[in-house]
NUSE-612448 format. One record per residue (C-alpha): x negated, y negated, z. Coordinates in steps of 0.2 Angstrom, whole numbers, plus 5000, padded with zeros to 4 digits. Each point is the difference from the previous one (the first is absolute). Layout:
SITE; u; v; w
SITE; X; Y; Z $
...
END
This chain:
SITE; u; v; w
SITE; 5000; 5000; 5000 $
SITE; 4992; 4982; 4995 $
SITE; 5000; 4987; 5013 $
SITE; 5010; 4986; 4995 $
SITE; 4992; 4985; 4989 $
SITE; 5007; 4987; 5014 $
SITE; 4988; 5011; 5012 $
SITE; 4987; 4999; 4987 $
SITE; 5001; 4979; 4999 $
SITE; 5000; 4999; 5021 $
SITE; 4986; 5012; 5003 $
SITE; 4988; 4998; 4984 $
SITE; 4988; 4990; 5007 $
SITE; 4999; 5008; 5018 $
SITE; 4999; 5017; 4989 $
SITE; 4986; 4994; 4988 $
SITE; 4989; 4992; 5014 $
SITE; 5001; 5017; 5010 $
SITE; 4993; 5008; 4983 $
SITE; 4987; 4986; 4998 $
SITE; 4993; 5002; 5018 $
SITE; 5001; 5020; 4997 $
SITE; 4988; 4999; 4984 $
SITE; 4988; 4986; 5012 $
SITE; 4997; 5013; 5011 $
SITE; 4988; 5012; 4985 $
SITE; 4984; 4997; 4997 $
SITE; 5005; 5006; 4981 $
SITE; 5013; 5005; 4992 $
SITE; 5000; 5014; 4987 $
SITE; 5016; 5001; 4990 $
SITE; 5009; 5006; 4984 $
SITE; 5013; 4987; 5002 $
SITE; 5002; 4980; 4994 $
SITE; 5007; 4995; 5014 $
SITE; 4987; 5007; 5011 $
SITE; 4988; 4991; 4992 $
SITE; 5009; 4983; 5000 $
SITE; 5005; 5002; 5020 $
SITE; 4977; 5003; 5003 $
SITE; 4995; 4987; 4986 $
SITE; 5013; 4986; 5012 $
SITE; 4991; 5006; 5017 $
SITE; 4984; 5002; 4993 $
SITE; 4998; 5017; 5003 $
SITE; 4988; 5009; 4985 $
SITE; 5011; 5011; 4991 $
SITE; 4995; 5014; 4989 $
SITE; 5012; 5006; 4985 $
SITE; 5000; 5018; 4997 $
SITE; 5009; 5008; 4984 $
SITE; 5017; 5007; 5000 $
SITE; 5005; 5013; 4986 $
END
């Protein structure tokens, strides 16, 4: 079941902060996924891109 988009709109930023702080906490982040790396490249953490087939 989706969460309502009114829930979305109200918690968005306190949701996207939690993540932020999350990905702060790694010295490096090694992923397959765009979002991943976009999350580490705004905290600075160094972020490694690995292939998905």
């Amino acid at each position: 079941m989706k969460a309502p988009i009114w829930k979305w709109q109200k918690e968005r930023e306190a949701l996207i902060r939690k993540m932020l702080e999350y990905f702060a906490k790694f010295q490096c982040i090694i992923t397959d996924r765009y979002h991943s790396t976009i999350f580490s490249q705004i905290v600075n953490t160094p972020v490694a891109n690995s292939r998905s087939d």
